[in-house]
C-alpha positions, 0 to 999 in steps of 0.5 A: 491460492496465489494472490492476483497482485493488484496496481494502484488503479488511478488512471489520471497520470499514474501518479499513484506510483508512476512518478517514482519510476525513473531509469537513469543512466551511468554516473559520470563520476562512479567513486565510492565517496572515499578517496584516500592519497599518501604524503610520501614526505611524510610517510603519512597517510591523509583522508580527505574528508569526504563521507560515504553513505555506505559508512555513515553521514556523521561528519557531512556538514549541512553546507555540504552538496546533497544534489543538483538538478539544471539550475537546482541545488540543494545542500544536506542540511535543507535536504535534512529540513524537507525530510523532516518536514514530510516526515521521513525522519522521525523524532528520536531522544537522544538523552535526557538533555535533548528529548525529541530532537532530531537526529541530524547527522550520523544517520543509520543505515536504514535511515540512509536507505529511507533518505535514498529511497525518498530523494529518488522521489524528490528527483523524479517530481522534480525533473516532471515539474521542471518538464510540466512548467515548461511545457504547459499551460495553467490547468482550468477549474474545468480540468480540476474538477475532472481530475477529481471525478476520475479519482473518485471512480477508482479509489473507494476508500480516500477522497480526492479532498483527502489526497490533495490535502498532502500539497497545501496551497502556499508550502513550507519549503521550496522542496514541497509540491505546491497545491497548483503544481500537484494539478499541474503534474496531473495535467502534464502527465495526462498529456504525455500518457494520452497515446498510450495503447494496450495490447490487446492480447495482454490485456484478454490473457490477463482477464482470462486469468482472473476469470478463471480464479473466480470460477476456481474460487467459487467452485471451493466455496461451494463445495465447503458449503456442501460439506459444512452441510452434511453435518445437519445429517449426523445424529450427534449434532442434536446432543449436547455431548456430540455437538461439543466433538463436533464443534472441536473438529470442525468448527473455526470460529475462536470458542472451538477448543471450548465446544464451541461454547460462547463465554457470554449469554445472549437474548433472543434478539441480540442472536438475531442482530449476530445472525444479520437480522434472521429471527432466532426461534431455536428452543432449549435442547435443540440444534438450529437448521444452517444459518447463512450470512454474509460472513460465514455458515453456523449451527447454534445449539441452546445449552440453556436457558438463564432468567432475566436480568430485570423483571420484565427482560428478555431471556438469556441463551447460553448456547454453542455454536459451529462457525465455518467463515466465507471466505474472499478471494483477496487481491483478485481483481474484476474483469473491470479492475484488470483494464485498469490494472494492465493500462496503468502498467503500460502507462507507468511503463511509458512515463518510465521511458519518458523521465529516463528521456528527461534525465539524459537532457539534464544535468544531475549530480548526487555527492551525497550517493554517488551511486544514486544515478546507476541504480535508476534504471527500472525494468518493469514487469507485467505483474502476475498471479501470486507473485509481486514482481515490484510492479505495484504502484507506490501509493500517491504521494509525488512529494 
């Protein structure tokens, strides 16, 4: 069953992603980064000294242009300052009289593709920043403590605490987003996202969609159940022999190929804890009724019986076991979840619009990728079940 592809469900501006879609348009200055011109005294040929990040950065000084944005400029070497700092170069020993230093120049080509990559975010936080400041006013204590309720509300796995904790209050670098500008940008892009509407046929369409796959999947589950159930009815599940075979054809737990014999023994109560609390009352020789929990369906049969450990004990089973998992329905959102899913899409789709509009108004240029401008432009799709399309959202983090 294909897989509902999920989108960062924070609606505070789409940060969560949203700031790293930017369309751009064409480059005034398309060249490949290598030029190359003949003395014709000489019948010598002379290379300018240009690098293209097609070929590598070995030879590019750190003095050198990386990009301009309006009135910032930034040279290759803060560039490379910044990208160490958040960790976008690693630390790599480059013998044993230089351990851990960092790779400065001479770049490879996966390097230069995470450089490309992580500048295109730098840029488009950047163009959001200069819009944000601007534009608007300080963002009140009242206006913070709403941007964490709203966080709180859709992400269950990580604090806003945590998140902030990205953008410290005074940065190391003139590059990094700052504590009060990160709420400045949520502000900013709440102001420019606040219109934003949702078709409404889109929006029942792709419910509809996830309605339908929970049904699908429950109807699936249940029929397993069904099925895992008849084999209480098949006399050799009360043997030790049969219940062995039965256990290798239909068991999925990991002790199967062994008959599903467990490699440790086990008390009464420890079975019970095993079995979310439910009192194990099976005898030797004996096979248990379907035992259900949350995580799966099981049939135990006591093998034997082993004394205590220490006088006064508890028992020691050594038993088998039938284990067929419960399954989830993995990246199939709620009804609930697809309201969010759909309105970020279109709220992403509209800052895209919107920073492609920025990026017009100001004055960009990129020596160190050329072609950086040309590949901005981004045709967002409506993400659809069992494909990723690219329309999941980057994970928050605007720096």
């Amino acid at each position: 069953m294909g897989k509902f592809v999920k989108i960062n469900n924070f609606v505070l501006p789409i940060l969560s992603g949203a700031i790293f879609i930017l369309s751009g348009c064409k480059p005034k200055d398309a060249g490949d980064g290598n030029s190359k011109m003949t003395d014709v005294v000489g019948q010598e040929e002379v290379v300018e000294a240009k690098v293209s990040p097609v070929t590598g950065m070995r030879e590019l000084p750190a003095t050198s242009l990386a990009f301009c944005l309006d009135k910032l400029s930034v040279t290759w070497g803060e560039l490379q300052d910044y990208f160490k700092l958040n960790g976008i170069f690693a630390k790599a020993a480059l013998g044993p009289e230089v351990p851990g230093e960092f790779l400065l120049n001479g770049l490879d080509e996966v390097q230069q593709k995470k450089a490309k990559k992580s500048l295109k975010v730098l840029l488009r936080s950047q163009i959001l920043l200069k819009k944000a400041k601007e534009d608007m006013g300080e963002v009140t204590d009242e206006e913070r403590k709403a941007f964490g309720e709203r966080w709180e509300l859709t992400h269950k796995d990580r604090s806003f605490a945590e998140y902030l904790s990205q953008f410290p209050e005074k940065t190391k670098h003139r590059l990094q987003l700052n504590r009060g500008e990160m709420y400045l940008l949520l502000k900013y892009t709440d102001k420019l996202l606040e219109n934003v509407e949702v078709p409404a046929g889109i929006l029942a369409e792709q419910k509809q969609k996830a309605r339908q796959m929970h049904s699908a999947f429950a109807i699936q589950e249940a029929q397993r159940k069904k099925d895992f159930e008849q084999l209480a009815r098949r006399p050799e599940i009360n043997t030790d022999e049969g219940f062995a075979a039965l256990a290798k054809e239909f068991s999925e737990g990991v002790d199967a190929d062994k008959g599903g014999v467990l490699d440790e023994l086990l008390t009464r109560n420890e079975l019970s804890e095993m079995n979310f609390d439910q009192p194990f009352t099976t005898q030797l020789g004996e096979t248990s009724p379907l035992i259900e929990t949350p995580t799966g369906f099981r049939f135990i049969r006591v093998l034997e019986v082993v004394a205590p450990e220490q006088k006064g004990g508890e028992e020691r089973l050594k038993i088998a076991q039938i284990f067929l998992p419960k399954y989830e329905l993995d990246g199939v959102p709620t009804e609930d979840e697809v309201e969010i899913m759909v309105t970020n899409y279109f709220k992403e789709k509209a800052l895209s619009e919107k920073l492609e509009e920025f990026l017009e108004q100001s004055h960009f240029e990129c020596p160190l990728f050329p072609e950086l401008r040309q590949e901005w432009p981004t045709k967002k799709k409506l993400p659809e079940n069992g494909a990723d399309e690219g329309g999941t959202a980057a994970s928050a983090n605007p720096s």
